[in-house]
FIMARLUM-874843 format. One record per residue (C-alpha): x, z negated, y negated; residue number from 0. Coordinates in nm, 3 decimals, decimal comma, padded with zeros to 5 digits, always signed. Example, Ala and Ser with C-alpha at 12.3 -4.5 7.8 and 13.67 -1.06 7.14 Angstrom:
% FIMARLUM-874843
+---------+---------+---------+------+
!    east !      up !   north ! resi !
+---------+---------+---------+------+
! +01,230 ! -00,780 ! +00,450 !    0 !
! +01,367 ! -00,714 ! +00,106 !    1 !
+---------+---------+---------+------+
END
This chain:
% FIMARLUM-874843
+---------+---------+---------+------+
!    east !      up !   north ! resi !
+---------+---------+---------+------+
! -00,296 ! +00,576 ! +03,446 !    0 !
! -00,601 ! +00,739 ! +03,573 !    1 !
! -00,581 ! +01,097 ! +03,678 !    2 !
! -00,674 ! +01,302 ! +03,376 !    3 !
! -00,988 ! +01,549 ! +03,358 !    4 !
! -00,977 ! +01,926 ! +03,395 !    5 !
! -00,973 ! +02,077 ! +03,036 !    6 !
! -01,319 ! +02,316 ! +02,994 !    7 !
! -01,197 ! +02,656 ! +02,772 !    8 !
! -01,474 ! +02,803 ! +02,629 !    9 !
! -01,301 ! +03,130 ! +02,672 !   10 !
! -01,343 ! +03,069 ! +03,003 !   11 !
! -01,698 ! +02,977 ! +03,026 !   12 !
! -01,792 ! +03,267 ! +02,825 !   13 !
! -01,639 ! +03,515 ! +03,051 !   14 !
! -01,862 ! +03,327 ! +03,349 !   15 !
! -02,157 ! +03,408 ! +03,102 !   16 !
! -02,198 ! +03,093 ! +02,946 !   17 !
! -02,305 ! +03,085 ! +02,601 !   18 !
! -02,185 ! +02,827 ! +02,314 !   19 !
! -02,548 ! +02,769 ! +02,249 !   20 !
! -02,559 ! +02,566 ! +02,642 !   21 !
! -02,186 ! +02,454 ! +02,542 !   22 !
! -02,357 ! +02,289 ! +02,270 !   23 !
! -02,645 ! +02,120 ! +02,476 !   24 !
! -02,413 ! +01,975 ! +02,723 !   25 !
! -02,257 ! +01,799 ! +02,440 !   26 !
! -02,517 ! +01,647 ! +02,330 !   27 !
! -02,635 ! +01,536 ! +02,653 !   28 !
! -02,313 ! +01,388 ! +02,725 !   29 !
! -02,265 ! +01,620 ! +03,047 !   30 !
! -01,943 ! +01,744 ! +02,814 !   31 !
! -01,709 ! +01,573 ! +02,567 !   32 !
! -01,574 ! +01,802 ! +02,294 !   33 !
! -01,202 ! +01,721 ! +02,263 !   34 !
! -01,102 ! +02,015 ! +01,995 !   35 !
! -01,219 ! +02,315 ! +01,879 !   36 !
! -01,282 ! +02,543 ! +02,233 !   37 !
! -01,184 ! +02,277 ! +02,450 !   38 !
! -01,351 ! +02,060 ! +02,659 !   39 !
! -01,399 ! +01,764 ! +02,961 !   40 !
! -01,645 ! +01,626 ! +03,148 !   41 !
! -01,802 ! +01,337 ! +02,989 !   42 !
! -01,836 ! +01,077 ! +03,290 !   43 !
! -01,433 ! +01,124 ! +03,351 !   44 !
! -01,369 ! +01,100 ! +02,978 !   45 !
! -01,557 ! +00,755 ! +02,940 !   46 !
! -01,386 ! +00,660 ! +03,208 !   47 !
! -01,045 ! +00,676 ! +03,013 !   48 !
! -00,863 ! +00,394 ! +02,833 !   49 !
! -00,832 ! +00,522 ! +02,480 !   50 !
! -00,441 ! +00,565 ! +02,501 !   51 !
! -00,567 ! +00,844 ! +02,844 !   52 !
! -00,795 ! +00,971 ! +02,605 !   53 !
! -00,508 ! +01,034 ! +02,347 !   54 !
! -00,330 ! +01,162 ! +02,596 !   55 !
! -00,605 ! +01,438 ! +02,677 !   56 !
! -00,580 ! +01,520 ! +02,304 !   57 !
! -00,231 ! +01,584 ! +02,354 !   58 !
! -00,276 ! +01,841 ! +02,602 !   59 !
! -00,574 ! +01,998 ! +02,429 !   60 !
! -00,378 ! +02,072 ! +02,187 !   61 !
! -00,123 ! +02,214 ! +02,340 !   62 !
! -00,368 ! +02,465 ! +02,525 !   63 !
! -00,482 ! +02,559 ! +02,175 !   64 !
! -00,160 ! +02,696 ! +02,054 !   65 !
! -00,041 ! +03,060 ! +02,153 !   66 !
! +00,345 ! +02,967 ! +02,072 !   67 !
! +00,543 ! +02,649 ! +02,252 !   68 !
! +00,550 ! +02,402 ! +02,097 !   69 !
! +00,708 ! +02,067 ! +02,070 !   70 !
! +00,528 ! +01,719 ! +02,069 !   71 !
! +00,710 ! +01,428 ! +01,915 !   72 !
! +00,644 ! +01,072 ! +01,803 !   73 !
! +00,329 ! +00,908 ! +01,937 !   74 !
! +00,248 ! +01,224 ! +02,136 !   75 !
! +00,570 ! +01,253 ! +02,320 !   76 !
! +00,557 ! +00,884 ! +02,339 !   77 !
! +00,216 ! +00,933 ! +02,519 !   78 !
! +00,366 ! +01,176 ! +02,756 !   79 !
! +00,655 ! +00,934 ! +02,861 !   80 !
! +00,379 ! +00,637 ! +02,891 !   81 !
! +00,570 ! +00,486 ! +02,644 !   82 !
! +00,313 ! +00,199 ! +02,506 !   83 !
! +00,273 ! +00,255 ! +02,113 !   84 !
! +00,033 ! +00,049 ! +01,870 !   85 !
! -00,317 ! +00,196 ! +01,722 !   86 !
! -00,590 ! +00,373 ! +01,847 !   87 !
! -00,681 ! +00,687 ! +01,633 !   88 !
! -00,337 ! +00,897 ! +01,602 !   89 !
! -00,298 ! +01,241 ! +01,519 !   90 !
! -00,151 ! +01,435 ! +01,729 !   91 !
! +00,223 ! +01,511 ! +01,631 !   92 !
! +00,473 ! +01,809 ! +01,677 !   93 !
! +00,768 ! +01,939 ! +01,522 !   94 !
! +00,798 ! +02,221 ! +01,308 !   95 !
! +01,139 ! +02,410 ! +01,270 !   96 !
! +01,047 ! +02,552 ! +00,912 !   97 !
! +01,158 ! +02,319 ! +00,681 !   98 !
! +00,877 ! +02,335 ! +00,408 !   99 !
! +00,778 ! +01,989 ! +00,491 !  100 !
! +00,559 ! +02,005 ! +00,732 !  101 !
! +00,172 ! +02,025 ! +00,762 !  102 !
! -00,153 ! +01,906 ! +00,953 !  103 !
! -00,427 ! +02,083 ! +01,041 !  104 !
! -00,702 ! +02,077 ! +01,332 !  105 !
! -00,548 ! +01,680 ! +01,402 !  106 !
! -00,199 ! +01,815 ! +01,447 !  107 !
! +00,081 ! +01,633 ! +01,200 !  108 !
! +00,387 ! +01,868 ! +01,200 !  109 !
! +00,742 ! +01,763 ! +01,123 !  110 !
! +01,021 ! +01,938 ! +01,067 !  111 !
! +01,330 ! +01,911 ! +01,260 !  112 !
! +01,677 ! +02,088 ! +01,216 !  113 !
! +01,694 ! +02,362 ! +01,508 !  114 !
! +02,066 ! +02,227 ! +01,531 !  115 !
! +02,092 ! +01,963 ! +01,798 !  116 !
! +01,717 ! +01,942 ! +01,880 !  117 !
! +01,661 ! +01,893 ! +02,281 !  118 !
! +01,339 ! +01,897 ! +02,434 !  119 !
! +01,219 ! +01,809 ! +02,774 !  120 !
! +00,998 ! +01,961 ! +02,969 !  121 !
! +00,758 ! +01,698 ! +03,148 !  122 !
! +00,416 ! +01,717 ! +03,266 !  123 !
! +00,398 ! +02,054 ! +03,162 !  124 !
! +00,453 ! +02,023 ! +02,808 !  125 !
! +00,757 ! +02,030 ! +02,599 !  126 !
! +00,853 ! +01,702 ! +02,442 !  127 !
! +01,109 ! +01,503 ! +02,257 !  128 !
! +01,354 ! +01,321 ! +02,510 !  129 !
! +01,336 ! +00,945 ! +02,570 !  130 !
! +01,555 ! +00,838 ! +02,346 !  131 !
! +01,446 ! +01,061 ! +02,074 !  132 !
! +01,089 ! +00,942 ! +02,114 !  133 !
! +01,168 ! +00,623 ! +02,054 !  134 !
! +01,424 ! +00,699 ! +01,789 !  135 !
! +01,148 ! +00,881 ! +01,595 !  136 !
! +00,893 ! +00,563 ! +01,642 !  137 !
! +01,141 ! +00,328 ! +01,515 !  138 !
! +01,218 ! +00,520 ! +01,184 !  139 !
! +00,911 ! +00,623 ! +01,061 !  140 !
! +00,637 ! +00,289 ! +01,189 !  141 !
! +00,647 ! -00,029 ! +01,069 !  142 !
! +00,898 ! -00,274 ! +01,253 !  143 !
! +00,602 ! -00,457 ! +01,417 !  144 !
! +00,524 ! -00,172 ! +01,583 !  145 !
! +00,844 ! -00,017 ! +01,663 !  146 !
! +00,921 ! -00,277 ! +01,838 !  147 !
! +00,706 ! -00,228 ! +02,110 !  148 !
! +00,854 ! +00,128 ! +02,251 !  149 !
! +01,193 ! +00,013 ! +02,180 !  150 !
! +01,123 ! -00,342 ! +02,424 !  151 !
! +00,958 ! -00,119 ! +02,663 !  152 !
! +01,282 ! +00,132 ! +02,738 !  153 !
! +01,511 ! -00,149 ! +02,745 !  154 !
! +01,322 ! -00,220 ! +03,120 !  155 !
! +01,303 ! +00,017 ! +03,394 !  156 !
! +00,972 ! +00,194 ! +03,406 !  157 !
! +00,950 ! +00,164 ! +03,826 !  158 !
! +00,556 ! +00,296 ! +03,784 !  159 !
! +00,704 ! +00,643 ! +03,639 !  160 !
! +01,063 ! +00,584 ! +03,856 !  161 !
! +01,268 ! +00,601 ! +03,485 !  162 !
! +01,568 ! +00,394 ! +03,449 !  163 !
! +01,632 ! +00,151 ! +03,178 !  164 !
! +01,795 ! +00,296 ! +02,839 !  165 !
! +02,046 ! +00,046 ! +02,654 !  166 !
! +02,090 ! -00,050 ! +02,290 !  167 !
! +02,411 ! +00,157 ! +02,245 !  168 !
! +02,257 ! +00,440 ! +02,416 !  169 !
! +01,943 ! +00,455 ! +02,150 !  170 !
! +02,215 ! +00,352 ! +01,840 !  171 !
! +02,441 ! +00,688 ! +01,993 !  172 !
! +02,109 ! +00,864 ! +01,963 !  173 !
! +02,110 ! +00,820 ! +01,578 !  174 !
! +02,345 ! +01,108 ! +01,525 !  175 !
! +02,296 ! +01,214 ! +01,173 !  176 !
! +01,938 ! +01,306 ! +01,258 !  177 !
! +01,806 ! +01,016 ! +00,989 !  178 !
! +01,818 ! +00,949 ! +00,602 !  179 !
! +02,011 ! +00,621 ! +00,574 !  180 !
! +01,701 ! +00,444 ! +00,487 !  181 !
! +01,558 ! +00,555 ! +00,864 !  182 !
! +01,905 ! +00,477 ! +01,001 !  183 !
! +01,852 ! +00,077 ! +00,899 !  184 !
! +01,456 ! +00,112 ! +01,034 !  185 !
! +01,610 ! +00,205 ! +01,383 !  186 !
! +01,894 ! -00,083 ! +01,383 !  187 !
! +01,620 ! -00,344 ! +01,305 !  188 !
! +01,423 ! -00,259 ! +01,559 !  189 !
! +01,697 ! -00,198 ! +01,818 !  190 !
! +01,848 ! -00,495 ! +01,706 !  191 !
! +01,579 ! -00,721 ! +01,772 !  192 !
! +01,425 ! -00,592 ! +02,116 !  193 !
! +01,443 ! -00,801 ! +02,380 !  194 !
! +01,413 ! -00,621 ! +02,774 !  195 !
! +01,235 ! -00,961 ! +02,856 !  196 !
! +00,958 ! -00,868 ! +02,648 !  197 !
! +00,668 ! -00,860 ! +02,984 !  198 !
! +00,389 ! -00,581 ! +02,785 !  199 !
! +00,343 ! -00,407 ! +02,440 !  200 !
! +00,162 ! -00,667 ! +02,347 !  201 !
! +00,399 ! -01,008 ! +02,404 !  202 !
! +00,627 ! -00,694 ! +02,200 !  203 !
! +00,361 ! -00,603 ! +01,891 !  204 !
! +00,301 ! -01,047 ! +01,905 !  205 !
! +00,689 ! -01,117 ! +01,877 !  206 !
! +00,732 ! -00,901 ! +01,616 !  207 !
! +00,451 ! -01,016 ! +01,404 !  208 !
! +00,606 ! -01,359 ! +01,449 !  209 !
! +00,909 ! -01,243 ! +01,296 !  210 !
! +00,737 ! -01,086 ! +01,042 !  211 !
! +00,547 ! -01,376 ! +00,951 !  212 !
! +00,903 ! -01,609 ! +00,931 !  213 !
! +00,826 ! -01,825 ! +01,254 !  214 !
! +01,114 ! -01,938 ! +01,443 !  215 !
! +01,190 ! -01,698 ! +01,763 !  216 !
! +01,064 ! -01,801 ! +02,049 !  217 !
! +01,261 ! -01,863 ! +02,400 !  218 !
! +01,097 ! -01,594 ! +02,641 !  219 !
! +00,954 ! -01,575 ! +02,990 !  220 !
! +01,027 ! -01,972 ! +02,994 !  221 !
! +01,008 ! -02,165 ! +03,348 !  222 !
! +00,843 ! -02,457 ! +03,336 !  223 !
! +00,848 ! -02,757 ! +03,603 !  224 !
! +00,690 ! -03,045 ! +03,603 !  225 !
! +00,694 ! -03,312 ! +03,890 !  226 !
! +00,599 ! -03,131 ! +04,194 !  227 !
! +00,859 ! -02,824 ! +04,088 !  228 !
! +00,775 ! -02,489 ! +03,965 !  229 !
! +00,449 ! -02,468 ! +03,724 !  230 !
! +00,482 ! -02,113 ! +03,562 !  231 !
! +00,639 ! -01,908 ! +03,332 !  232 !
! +00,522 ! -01,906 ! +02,960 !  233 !
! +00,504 ! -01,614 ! +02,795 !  234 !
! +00,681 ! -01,803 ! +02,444 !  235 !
! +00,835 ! -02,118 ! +02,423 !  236 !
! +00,937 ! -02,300 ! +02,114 !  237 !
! +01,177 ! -02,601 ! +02,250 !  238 !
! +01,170 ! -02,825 ! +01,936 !  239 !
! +00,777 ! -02,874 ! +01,939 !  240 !
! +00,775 ! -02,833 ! +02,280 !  241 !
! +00,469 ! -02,516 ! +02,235 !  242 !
! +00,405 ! -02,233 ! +02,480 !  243 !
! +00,248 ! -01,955 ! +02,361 !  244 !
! +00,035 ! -01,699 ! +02,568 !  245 !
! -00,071 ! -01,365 ! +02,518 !  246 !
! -00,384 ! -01,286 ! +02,732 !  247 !
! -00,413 ! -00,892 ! +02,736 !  248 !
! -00,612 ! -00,779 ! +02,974 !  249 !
! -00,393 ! -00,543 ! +03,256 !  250 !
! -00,320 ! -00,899 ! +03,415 !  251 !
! -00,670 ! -00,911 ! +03,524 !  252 !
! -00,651 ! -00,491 ! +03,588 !  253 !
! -00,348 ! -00,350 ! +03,689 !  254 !
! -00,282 ! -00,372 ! +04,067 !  255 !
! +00,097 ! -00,445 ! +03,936 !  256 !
! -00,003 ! -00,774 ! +03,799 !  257 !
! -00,318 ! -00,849 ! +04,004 !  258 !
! -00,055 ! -00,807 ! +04,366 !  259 !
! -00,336 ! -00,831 ! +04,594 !  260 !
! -00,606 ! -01,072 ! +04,446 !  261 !
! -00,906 ! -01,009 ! +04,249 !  262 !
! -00,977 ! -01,085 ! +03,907 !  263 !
! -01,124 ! -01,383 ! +03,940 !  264 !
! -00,846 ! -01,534 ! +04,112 !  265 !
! -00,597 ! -01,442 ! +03,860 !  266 !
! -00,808 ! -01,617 ! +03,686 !  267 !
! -00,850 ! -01,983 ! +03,826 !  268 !
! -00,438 ! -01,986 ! +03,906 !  269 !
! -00,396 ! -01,909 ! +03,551 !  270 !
! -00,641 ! -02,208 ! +03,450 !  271 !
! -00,449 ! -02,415 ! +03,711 !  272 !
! -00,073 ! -02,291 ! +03,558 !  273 !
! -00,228 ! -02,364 ! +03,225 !  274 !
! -00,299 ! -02,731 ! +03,308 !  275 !
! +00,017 ! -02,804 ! +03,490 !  276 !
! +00,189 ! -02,690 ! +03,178 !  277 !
! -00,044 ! -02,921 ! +02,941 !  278 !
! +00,062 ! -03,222 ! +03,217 !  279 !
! +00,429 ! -03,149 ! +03,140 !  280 !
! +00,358 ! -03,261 ! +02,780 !  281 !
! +00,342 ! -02,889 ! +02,645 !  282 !
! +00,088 ! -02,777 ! +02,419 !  283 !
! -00,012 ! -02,416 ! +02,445 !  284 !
! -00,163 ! -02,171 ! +02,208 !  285 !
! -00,299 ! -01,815 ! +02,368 !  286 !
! -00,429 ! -01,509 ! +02,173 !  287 !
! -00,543 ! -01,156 ! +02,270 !  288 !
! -00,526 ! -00,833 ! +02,115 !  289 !
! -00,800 ! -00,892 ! +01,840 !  290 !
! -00,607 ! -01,141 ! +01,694 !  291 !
! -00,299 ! -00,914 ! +01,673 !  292 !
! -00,510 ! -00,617 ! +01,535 !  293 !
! -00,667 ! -00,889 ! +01,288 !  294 !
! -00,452 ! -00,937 ! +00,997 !  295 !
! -00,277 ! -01,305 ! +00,944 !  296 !
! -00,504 ! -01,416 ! +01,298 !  297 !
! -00,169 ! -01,473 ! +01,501 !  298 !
! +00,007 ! -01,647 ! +01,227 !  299 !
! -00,309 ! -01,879 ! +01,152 !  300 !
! -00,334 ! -01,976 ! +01,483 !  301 !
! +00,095 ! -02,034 ! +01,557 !  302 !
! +00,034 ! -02,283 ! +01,225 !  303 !
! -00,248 ! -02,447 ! +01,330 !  304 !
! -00,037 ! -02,542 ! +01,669 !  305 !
! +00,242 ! -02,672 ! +01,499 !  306 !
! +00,526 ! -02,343 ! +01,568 !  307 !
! +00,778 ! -02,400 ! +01,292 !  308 !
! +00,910 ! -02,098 ! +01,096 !  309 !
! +01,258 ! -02,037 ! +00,964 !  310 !
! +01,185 ! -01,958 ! +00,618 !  311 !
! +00,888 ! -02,139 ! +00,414 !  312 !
! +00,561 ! -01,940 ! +00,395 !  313 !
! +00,614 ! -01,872 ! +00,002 !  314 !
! +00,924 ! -01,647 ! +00,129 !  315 !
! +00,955 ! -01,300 ! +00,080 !  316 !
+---------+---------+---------+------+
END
């Protein structure tokens, strides 16, 4: 993650005797981005942020904007952990401890939370929901495509952040009688069906669409070898039809995790030589990217059209 920008109070600024009115100019000029009512950052660094960062600024803007503590939960907390979450214009979230059912206002979604048993964590400075309650909360109140993709992503050490992996019993033990029994079967799905192999959020977000969709499950991180030995792990492999699938997001061409030394453009040709290796094997292979996750019925057009089988006809449920 990139380092995030200094947040410009406009309490501050006015006791340095600057006036809204030039506030207001820099805005508009782009020198300034405003992030919330009274709070600000410069514009270059904020451009310069991936739009989960920028959430993430949001976060802590809010936060400065409250006189009393307060706790962040769901996507927020989630955000705080750098635990990957699907979408890209979330309110912020917090939890109340008046139970009259919560309320938003300013961008802030508030829910409320029994005082008995709540834990929070203090972590970058703000107060938060712990791990397992983060992802708890994600898997009970998305949609089981997306909950899958914080669940995968705990079941894996996070070495970037130095976090240890969490189990499946640990998150289950987690349930607790915080959730309505409706949540309580949300959470088991999704714990149920995450997989630690899962490589990003979005081989997470495509698996689960898969499922949704009544394909067959795929074999994971499959090696492949053809006559001269190793060719490459696939991302998806379906045995019967003998079809890889590959996600391309783009951190393999980014992140200094995946690119281990070489530029883009190599990552790209060795993935254009993998790629035919694979073919040579007598493989076929079908890749998407993240618009055709975000697009609806895109993946499952495109696992048809190369022949993935499902498990239940497409009239089904």
């Amino acid at each position: 993650m990139n380092e995030l920008p200094r947040l410009i109070l406009t309490r501050e600024h006015m006791q340095q005797g600057v006036t809204p009115k030039e506030l207001a100019h820099r805005c508009r000029s782009g020198a300034l981005v405003r992030v919330r009512q009274g709070i600000y950052v410069d514009g270059n660094a904020w451009r310069a942020l991936k739009f989960w960062e920028q959430y993430r600024v949001r976060v802590s803007a809010a936060a400065e904007a409250f006189s009393a503590p307060t706790i962040f939960a769901w996507h927020s907390a989630a955000s705080v952990w750098a635990i990957p979450t699907i979408g890209l214009r979330h309110p912020v979230h917090a939890l109340t401890l008046q139970n009259d059912g919560g309320r938003s206002r300013s961008g802030v979604v508030r829910h409320y939370a029994p005082p008995a048993g709540l834990k929070a964590v203090r972590r970058e400075g703000l107060l938060v929901t712990g791990r397992v309650r983060t992802v708890l909360d994600l898997a009970a109140f998305t949609p089981f495509a997306e909950a899958v993709v914080p669940v995968d992503h705990v079941l894996k050490p996070d070495k970037v952040h130095g976090l240890p992996a969490l189990t499946k019993d640990a998150l289950l033990a987690g349930i607790d009688g915080h959730y309505s029994g409706a949540a309580v079967r949300r959470i088991r799905a999704a714990v149920e069906f995450a997989d630690p192999r899962s490589g990003s959020a979005g081989e997470s977000f495509s698996r689960a669409l898969m499922w949704v969709a009544g394909f067959q499950p795929p074999d994971l991180q499959r090696e492949i070898r053809d006559a001269s030995g190793f060719a490459g792990f696939t991302d998806f492999y379906w045995d019967g039809v003998r079809v890889a699938g590959e996600f391309d997001g783009i951190e393999k061409y980014l992140k200094p995790e995946h690119l281990r030394g070489r530029t883009a453009s190599q990552v790209v040709v060795e993935e254009k030589l993998r790629e035919d290796r694979i073919r040579a094997a007598g493989n076929g292979i079908v890749r998407w990217v993240w618009a055709d996750l975000m697009a609806a019925g895109q993946l499952e057009r495109k696992l048809a059209a190369a022949g993935v089988p499902r498990r239940r006809p497409r009239s089904a449920g």
